[in-house]
PDB file of N, CA, C, O and CB in Angstrom:
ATOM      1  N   UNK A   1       0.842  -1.177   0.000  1.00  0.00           N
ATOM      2  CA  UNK A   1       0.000   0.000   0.000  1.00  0.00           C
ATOM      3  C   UNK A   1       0.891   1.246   0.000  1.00  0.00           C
ATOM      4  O   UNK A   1       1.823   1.383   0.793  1.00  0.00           O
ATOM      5  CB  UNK A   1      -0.960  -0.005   1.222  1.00  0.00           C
ATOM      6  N   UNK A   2       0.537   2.194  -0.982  1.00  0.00           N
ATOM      7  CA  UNK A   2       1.442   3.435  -0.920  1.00  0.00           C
ATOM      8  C   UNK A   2       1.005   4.170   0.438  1.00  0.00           C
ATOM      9  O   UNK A   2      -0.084   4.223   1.011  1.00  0.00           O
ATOM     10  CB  UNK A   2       1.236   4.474  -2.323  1.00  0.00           C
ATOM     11  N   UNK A   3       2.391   4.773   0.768  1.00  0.00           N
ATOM     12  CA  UNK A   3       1.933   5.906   1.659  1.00  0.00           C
ATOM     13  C   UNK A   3       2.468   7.410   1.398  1.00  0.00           C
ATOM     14  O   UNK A   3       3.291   7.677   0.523  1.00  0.00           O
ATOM     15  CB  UNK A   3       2.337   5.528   3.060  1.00  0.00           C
ATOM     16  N   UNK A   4       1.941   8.270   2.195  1.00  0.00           N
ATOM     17  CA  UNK A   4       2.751   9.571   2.082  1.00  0.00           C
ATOM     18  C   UNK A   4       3.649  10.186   3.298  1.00  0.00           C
ATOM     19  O   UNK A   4       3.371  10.022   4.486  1.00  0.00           O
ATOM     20  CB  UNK A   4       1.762  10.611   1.752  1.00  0.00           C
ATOM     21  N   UNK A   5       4.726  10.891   2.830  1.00  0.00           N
ATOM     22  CA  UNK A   5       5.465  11.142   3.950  1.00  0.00           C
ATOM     23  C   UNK A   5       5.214  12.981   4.324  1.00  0.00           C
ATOM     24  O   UNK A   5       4.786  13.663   3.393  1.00  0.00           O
ATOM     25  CB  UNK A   5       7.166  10.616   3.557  1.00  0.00           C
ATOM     26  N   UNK A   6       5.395  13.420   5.185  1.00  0.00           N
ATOM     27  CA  UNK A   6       5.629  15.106   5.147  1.00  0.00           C
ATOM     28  C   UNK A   6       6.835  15.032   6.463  1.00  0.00           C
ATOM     29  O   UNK A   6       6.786  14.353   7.488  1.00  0.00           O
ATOM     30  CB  UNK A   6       3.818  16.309   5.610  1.00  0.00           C
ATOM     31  N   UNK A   7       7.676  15.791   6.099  1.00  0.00           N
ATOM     32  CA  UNK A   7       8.783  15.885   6.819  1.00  0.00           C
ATOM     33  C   UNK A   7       9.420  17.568   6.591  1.00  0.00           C
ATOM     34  O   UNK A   7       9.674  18.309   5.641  1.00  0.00           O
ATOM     35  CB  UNK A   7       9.786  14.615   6.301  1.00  0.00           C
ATOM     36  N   UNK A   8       9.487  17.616   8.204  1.00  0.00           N
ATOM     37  CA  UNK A   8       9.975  19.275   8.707  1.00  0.00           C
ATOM     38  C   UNK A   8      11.244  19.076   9.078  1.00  0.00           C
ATOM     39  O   UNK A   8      11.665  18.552  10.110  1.00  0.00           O
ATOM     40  CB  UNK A   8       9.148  20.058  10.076  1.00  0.00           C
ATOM     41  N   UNK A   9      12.167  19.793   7.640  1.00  0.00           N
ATOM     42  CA  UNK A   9      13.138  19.842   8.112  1.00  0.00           C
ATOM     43  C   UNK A   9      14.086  21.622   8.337  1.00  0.00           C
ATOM     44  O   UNK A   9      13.940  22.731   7.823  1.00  0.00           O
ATOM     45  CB  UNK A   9      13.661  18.774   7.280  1.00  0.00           C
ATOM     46  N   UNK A  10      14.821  21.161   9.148  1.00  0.00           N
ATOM     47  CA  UNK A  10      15.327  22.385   9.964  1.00  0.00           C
ATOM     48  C   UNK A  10      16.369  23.234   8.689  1.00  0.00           C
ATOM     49  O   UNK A  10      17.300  22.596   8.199  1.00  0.00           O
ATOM     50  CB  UNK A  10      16.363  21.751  11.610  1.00  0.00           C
ATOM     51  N   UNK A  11      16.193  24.194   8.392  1.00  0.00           N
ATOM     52  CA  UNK A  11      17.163  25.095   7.404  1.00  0.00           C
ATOM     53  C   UNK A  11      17.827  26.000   8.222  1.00  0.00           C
ATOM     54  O   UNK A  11      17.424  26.341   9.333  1.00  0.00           O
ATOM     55  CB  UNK A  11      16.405  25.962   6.237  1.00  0.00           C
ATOM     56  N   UNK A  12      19.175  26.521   7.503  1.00  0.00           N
ATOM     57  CA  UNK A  12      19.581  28.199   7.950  1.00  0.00           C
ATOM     58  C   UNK A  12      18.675  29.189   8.600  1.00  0.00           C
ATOM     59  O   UNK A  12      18.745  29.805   9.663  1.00  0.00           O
ATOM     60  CB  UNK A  12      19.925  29.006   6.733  1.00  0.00           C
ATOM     61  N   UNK A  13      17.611  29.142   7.420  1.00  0.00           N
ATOM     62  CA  UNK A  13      16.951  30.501   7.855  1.00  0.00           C
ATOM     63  C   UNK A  13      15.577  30.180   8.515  1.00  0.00           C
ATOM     64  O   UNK A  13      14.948  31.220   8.711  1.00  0.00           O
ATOM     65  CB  UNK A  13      16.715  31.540   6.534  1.00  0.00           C
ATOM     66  N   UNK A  14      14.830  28.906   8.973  1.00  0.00           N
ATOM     67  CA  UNK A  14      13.915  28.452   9.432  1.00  0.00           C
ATOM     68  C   UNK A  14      13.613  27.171   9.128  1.00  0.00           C
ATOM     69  O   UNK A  14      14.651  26.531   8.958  1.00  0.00           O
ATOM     70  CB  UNK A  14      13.136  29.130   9.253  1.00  0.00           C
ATOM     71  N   UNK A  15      12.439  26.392   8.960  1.00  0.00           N
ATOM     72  CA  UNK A  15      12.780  25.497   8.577  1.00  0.00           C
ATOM     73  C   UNK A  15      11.043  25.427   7.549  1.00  0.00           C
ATOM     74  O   UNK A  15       9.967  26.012   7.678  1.00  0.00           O
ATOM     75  CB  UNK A  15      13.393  24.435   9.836  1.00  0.00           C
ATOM     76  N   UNK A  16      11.786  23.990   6.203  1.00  0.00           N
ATOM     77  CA  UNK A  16      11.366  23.813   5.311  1.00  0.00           C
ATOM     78  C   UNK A  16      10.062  22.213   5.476  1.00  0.00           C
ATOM     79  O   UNK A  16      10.021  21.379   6.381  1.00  0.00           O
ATOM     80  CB  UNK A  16      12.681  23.859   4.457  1.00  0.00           C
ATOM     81  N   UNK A  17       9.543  22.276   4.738  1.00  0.00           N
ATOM     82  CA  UNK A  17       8.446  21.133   5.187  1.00  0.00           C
ATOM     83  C   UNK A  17       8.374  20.001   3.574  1.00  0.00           C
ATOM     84  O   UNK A  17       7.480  20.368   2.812  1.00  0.00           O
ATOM     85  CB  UNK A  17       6.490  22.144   5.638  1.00  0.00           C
ATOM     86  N   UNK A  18       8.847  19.291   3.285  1.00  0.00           N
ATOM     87  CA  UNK A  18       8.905  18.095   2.363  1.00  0.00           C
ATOM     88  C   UNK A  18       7.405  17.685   1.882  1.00  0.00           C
ATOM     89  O   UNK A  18       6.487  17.653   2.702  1.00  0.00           O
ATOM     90  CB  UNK A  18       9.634  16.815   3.160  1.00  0.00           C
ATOM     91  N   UNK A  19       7.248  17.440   0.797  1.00  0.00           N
ATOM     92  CA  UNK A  19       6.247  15.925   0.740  1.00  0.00           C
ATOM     93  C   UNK A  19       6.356  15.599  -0.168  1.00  0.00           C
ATOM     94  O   UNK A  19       6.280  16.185  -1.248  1.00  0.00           O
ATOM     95  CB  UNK A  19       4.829  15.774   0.912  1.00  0.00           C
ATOM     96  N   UNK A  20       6.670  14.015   0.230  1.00  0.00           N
ATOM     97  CA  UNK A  20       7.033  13.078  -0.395  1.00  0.00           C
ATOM     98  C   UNK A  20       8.443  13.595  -1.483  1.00  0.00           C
ATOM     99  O   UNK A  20       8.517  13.389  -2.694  1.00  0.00           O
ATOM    100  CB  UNK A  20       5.694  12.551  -1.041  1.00  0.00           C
ATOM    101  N   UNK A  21       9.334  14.215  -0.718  1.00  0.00           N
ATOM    102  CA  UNK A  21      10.657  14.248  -0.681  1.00  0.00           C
ATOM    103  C   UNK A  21      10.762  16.098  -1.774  1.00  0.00           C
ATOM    104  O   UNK A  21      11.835  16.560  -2.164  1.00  0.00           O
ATOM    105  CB  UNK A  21      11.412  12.421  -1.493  1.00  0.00           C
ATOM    106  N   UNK A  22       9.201  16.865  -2.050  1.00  0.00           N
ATOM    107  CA  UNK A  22       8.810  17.436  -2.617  1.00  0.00           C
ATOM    108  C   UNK A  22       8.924  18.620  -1.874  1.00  0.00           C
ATOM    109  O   UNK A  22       8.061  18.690  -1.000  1.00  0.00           O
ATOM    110  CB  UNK A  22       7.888  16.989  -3.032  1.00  0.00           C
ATOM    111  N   UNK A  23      10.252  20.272  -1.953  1.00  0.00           N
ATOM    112  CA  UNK A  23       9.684  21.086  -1.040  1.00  0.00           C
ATOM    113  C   UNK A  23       8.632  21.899  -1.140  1.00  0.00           C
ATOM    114  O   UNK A  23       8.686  22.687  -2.085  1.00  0.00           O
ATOM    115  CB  UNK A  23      10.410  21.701  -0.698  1.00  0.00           C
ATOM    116  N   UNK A  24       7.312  21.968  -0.176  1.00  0.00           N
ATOM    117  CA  UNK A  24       6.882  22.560  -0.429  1.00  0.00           C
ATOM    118  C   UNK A  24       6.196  24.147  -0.121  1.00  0.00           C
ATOM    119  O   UNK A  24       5.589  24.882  -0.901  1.00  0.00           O
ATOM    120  CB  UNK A  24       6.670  21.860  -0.577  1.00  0.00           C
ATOM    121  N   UNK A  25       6.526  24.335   1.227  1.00  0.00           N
ATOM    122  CA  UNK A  25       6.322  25.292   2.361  1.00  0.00           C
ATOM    123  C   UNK A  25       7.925  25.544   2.777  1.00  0.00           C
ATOM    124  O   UNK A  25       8.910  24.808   2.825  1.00  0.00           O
ATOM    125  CB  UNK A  25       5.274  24.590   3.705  1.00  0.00           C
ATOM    126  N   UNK A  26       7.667  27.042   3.067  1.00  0.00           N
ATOM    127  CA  UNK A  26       8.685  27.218   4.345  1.00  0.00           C
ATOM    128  C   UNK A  26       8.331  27.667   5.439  1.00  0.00           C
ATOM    129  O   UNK A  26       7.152  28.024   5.439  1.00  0.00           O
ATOM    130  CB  UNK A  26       9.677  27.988   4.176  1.00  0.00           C
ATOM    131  N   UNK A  27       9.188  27.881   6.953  1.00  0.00           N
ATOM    132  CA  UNK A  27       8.302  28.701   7.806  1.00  0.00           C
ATOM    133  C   UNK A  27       9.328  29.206   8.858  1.00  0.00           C
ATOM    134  O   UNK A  27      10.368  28.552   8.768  1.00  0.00           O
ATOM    135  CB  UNK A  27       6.992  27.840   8.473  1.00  0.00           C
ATOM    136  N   UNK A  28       9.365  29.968   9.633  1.00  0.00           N
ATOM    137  CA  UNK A  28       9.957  30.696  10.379  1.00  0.00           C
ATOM    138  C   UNK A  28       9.654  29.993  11.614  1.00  0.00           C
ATOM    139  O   UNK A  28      10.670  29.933  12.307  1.00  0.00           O
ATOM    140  CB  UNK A  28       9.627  32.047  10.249  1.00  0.00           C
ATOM    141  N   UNK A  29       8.721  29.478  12.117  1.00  0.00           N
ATOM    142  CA  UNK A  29       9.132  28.183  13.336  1.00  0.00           C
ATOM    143  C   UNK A  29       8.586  27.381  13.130  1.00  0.00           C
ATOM    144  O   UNK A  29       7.446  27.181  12.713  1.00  0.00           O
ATOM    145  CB  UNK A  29       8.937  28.220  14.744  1.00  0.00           C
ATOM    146  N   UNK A  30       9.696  26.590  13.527  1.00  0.00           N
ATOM    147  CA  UNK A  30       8.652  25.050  13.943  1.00  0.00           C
ATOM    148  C   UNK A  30       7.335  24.562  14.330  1.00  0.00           C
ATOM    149  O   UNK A  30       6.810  23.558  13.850  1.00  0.00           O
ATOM    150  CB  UNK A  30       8.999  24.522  14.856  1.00  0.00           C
ATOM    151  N   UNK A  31       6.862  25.262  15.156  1.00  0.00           N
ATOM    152  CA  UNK A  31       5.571  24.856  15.418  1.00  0.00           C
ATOM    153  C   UNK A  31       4.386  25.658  14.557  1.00  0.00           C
ATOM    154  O   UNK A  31       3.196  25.377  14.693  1.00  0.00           O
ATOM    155  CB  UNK A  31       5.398  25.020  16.917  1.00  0.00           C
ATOM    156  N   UNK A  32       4.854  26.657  13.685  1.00  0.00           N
ATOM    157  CA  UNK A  32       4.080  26.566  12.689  1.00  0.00           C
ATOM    158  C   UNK A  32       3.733  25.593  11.321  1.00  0.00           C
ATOM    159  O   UNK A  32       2.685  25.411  10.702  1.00  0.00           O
ATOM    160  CB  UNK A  32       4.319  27.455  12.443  1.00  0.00           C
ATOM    161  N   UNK A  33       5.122  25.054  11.149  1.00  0.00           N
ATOM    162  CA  UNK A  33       5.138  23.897   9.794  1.00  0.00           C
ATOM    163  C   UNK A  33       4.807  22.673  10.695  1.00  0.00           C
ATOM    164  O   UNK A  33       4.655  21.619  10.077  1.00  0.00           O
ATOM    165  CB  UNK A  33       6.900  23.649   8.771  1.00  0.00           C
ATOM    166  N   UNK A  34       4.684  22.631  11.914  1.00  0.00           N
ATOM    167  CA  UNK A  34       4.156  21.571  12.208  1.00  0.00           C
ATOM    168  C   UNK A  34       2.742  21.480  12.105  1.00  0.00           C
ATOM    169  O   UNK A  34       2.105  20.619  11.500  1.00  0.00           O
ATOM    170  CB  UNK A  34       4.543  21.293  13.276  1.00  0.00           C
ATOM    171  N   UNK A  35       2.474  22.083  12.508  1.00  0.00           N
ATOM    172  CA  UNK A  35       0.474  22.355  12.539  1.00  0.00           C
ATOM    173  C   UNK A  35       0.039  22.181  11.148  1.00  0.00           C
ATOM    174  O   UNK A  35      -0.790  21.356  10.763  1.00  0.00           O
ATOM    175  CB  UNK A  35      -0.210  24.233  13.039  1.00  0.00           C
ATOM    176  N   UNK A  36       0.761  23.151  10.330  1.00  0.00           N
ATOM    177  CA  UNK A  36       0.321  23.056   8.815  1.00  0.00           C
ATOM    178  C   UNK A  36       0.479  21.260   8.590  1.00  0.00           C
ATOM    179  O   UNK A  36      -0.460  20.510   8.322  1.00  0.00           O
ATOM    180  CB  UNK A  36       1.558  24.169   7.607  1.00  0.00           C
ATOM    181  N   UNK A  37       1.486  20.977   8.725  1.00  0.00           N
ATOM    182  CA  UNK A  37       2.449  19.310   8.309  1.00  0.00           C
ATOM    183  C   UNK A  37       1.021  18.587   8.661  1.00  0.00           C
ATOM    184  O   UNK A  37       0.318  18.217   7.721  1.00  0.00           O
ATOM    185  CB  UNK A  37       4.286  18.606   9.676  1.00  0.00           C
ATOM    186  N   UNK A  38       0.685  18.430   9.717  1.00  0.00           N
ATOM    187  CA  UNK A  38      -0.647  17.706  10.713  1.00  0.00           C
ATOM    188  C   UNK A  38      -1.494  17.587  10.115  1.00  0.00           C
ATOM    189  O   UNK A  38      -2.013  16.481   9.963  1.00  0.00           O
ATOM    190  CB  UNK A  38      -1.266  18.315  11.867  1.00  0.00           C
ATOM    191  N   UNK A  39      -2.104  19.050   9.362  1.00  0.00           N
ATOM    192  CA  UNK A  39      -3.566  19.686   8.811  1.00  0.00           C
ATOM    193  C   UNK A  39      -3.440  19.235   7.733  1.00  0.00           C
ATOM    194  O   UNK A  39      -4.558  19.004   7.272  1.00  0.00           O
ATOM    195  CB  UNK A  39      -3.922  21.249   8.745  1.00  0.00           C
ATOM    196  N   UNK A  40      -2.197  18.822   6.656  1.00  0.00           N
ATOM    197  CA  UNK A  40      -2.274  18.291   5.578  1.00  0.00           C
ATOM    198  C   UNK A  40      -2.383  16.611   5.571  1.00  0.00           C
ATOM    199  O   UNK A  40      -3.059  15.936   4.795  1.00  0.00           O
ATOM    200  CB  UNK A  40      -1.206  18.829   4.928  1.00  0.00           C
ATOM    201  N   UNK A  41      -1.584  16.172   6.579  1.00  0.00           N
ATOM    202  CA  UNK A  41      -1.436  14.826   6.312  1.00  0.00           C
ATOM    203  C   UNK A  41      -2.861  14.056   7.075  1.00  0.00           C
ATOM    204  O   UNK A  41      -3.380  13.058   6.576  1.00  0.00           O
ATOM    205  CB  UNK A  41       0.136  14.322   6.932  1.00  0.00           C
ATOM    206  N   UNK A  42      -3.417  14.765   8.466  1.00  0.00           N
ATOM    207  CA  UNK A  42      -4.749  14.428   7.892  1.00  0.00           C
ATOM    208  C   UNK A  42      -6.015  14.735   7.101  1.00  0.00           C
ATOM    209  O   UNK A  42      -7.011  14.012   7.118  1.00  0.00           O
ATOM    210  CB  UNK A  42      -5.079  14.262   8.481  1.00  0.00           C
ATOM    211  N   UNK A  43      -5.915  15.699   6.510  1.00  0.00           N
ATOM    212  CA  UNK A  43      -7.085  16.078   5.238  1.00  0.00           C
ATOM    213  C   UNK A  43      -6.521  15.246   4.142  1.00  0.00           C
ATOM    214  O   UNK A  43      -7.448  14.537   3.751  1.00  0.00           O
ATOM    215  CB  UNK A  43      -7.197  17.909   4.666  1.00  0.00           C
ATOM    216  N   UNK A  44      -5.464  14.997   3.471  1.00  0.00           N
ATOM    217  CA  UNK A  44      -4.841  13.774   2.640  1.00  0.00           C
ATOM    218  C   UNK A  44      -5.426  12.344   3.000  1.00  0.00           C
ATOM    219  O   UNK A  44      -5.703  11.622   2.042  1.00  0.00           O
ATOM    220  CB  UNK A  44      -3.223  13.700   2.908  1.00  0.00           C
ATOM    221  N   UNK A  45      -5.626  11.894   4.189  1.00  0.00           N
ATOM    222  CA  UNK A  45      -6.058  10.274   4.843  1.00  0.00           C
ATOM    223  C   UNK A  45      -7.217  10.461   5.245  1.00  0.00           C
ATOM    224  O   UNK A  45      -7.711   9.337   5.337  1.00  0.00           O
ATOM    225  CB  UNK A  45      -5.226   9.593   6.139  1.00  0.00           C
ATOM    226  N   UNK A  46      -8.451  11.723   5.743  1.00  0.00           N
ATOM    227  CA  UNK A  46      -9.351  11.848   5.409  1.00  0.00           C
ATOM    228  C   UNK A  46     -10.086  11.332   3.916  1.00  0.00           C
ATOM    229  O   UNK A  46     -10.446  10.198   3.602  1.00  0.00           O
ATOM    230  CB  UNK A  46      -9.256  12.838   5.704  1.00  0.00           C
ATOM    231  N   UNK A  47     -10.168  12.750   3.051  1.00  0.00           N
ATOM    232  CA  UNK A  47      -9.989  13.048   1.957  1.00  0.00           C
ATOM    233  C   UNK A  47      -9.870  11.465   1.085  1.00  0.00           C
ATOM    234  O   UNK A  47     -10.919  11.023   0.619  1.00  0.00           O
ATOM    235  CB  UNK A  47      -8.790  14.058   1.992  1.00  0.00           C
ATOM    236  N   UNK A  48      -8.748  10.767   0.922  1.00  0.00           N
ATOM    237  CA  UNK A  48      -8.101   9.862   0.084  1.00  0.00           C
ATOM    238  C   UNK A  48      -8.036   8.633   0.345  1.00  0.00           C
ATOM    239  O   UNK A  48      -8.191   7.727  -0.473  1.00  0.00           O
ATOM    240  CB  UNK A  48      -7.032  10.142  -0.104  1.00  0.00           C
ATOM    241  N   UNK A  49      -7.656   8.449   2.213  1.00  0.00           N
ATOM    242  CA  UNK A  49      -7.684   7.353   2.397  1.00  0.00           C
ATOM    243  C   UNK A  49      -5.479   6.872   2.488  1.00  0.00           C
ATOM    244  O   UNK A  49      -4.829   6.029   3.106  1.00  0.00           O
ATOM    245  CB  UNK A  49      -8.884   6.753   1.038  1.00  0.00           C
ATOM    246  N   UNK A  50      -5.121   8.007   1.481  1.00  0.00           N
ATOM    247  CA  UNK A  50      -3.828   7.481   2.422  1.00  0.00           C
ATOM    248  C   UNK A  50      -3.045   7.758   3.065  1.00  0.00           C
ATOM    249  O   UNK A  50      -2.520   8.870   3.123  1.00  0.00           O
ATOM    250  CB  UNK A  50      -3.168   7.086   2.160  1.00  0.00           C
ATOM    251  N   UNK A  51      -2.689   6.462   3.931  1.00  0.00           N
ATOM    252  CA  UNK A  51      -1.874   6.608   5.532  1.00  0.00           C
ATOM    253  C   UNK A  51      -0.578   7.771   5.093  1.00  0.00           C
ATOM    254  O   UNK A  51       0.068   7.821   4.046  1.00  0.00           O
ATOM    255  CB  UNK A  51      -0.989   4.645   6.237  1.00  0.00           C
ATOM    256  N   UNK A  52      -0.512   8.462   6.061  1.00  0.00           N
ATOM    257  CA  UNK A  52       0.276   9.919   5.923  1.00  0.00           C
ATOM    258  C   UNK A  52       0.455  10.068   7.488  1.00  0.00           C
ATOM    259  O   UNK A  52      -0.298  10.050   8.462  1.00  0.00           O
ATOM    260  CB  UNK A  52      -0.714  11.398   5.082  1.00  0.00           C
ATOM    261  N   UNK A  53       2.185  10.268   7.205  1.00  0.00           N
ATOM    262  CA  UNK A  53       2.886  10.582   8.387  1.00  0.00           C
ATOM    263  C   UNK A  53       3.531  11.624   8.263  1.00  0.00           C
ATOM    264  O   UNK A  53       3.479  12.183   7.168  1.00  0.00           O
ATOM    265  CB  UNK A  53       3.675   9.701   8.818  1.00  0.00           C
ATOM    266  N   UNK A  54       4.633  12.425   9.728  1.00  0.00           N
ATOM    267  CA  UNK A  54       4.509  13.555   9.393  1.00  0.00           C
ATOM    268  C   UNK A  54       5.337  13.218  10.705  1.00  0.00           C
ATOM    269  O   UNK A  54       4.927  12.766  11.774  1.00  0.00           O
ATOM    270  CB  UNK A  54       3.193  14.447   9.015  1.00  0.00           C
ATOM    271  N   UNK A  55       6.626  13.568  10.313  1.00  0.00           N
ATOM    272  CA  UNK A  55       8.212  13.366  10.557  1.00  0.00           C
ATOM    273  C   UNK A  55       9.069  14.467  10.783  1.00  0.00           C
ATOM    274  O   UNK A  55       8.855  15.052   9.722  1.00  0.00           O
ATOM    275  CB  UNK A  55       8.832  12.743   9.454  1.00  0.00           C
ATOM    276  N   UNK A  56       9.986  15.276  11.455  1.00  0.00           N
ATOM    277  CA  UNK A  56      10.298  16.041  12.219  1.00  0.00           C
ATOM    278  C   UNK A  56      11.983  15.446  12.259  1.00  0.00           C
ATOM    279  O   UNK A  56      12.357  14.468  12.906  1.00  0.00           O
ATOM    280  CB  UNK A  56       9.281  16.054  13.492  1.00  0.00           C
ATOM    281  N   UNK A  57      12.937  16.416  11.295  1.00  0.00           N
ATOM    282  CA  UNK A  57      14.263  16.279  11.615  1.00  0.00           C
ATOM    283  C   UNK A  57      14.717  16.392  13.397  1.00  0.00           C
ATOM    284  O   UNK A  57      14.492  17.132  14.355  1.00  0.00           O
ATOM    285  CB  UNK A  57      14.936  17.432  10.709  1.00  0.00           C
ATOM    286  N   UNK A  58      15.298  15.449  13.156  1.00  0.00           N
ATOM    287  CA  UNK A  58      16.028  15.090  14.880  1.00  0.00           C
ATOM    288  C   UNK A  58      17.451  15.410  14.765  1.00  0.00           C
ATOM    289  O   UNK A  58      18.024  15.681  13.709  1.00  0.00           O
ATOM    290  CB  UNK A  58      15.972  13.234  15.488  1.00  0.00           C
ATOM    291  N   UNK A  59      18.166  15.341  16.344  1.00  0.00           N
ATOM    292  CA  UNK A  59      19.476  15.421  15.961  1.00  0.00           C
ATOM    293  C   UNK A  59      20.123  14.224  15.079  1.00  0.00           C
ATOM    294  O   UNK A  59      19.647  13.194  14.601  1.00  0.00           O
ATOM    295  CB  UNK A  59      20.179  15.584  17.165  1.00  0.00           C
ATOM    296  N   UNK A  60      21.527  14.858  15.069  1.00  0.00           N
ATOM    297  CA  UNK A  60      22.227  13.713  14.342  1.00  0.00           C
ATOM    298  C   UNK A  60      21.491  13.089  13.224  1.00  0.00           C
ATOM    299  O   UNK A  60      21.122  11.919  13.330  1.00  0.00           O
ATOM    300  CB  UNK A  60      22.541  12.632  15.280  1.00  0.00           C
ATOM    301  N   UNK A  61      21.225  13.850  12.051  1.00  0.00           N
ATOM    302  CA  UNK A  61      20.525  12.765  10.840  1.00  0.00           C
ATOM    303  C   UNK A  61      19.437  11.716  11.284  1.00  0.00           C
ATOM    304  O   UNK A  61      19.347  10.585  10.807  1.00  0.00           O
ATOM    305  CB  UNK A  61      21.737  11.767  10.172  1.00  0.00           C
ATOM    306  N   UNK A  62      18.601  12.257  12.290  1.00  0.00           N
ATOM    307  CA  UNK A  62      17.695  11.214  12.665  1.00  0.00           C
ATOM    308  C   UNK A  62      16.714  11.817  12.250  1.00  0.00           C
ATOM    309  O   UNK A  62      16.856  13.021  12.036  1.00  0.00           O
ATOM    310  CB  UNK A  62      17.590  10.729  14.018  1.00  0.00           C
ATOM    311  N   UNK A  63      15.358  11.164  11.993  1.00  0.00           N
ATOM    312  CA  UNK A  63      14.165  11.941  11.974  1.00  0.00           C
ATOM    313  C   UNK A  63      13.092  11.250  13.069  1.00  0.00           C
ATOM    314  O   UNK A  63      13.291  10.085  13.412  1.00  0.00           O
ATOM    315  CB  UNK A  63      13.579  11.983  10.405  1.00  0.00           C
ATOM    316  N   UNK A  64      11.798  12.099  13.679  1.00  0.00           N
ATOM    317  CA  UNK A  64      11.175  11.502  14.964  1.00  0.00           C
ATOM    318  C   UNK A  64      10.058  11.290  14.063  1.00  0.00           C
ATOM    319  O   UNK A  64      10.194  11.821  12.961  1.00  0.00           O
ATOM    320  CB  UNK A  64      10.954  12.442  16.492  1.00  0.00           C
ATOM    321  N   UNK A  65       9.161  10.749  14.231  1.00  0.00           N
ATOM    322  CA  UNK A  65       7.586  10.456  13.936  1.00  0.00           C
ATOM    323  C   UNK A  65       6.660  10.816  14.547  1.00  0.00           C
ATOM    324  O   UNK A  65       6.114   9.948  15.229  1.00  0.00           O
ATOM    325  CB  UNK A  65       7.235   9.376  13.927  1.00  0.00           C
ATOM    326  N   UNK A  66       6.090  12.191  14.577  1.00  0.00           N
ATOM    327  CA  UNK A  66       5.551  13.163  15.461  1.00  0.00           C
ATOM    328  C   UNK A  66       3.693  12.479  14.880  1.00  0.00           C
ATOM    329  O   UNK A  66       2.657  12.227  15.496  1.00  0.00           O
ATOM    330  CB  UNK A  66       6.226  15.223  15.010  1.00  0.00           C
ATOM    331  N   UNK A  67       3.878  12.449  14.229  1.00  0.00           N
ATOM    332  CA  UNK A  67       2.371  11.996  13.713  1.00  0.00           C
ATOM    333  C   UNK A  67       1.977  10.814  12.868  1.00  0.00           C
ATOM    334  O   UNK A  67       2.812  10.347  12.092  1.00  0.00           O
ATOM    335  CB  UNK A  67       1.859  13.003  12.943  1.00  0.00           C
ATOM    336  N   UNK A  68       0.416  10.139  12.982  1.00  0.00           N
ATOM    337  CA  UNK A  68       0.769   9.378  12.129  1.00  0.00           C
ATOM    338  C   UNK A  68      -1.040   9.391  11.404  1.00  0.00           C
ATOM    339  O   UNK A  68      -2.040   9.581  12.098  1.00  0.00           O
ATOM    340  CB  UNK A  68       1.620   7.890  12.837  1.00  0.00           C
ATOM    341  N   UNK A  69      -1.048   9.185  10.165  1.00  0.00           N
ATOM    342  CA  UNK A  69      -2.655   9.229   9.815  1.00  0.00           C
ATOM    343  C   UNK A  69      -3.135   8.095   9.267  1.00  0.00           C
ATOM    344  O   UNK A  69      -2.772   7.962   8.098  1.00  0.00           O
ATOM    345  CB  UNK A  69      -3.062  10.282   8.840  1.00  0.00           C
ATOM    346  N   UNK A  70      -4.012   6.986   9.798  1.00  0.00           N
ATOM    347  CA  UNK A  70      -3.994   5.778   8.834  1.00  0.00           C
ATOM    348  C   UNK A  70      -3.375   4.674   8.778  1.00  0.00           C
ATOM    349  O   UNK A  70      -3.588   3.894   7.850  1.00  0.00           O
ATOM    350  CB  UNK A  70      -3.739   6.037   7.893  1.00  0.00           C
TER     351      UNK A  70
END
């Protein structure tokens, strides 16, 4: 089963928000591209039906799994 990813990752000047490896937003904090990240990946698994997660650069090249839809 396909899924979708959205991932906030941290830039120079704020940080940038992915989907499906696609940039598409930027934002000046974090907890704004997060909320947006959330509001998309569940209206996408609403909406469509697919499972959509929503992933958050960590330290060290890690990423966390802050959300999950589906």
């Amino acid at each position: 089963m396909k899924r979708s990813l959205l991932l906030l990752s941290q830039t120079r000047d704020g940080w940038k928000l992915f989907d499906d490896g696609r940039p598409v937003f930027w934002f000046p904090e974090k907890e704004a591209g997060l909320e947006v990240a959330k509001t998309i990946a569940e209206t996408r698994n609403f909406y469509s039906g697919l499972p959509t997660g929503v992933e958050v650069d960590g330290d060290q090249a890690s990423f966390e799994r802050v959300a999950s839809y589906g």
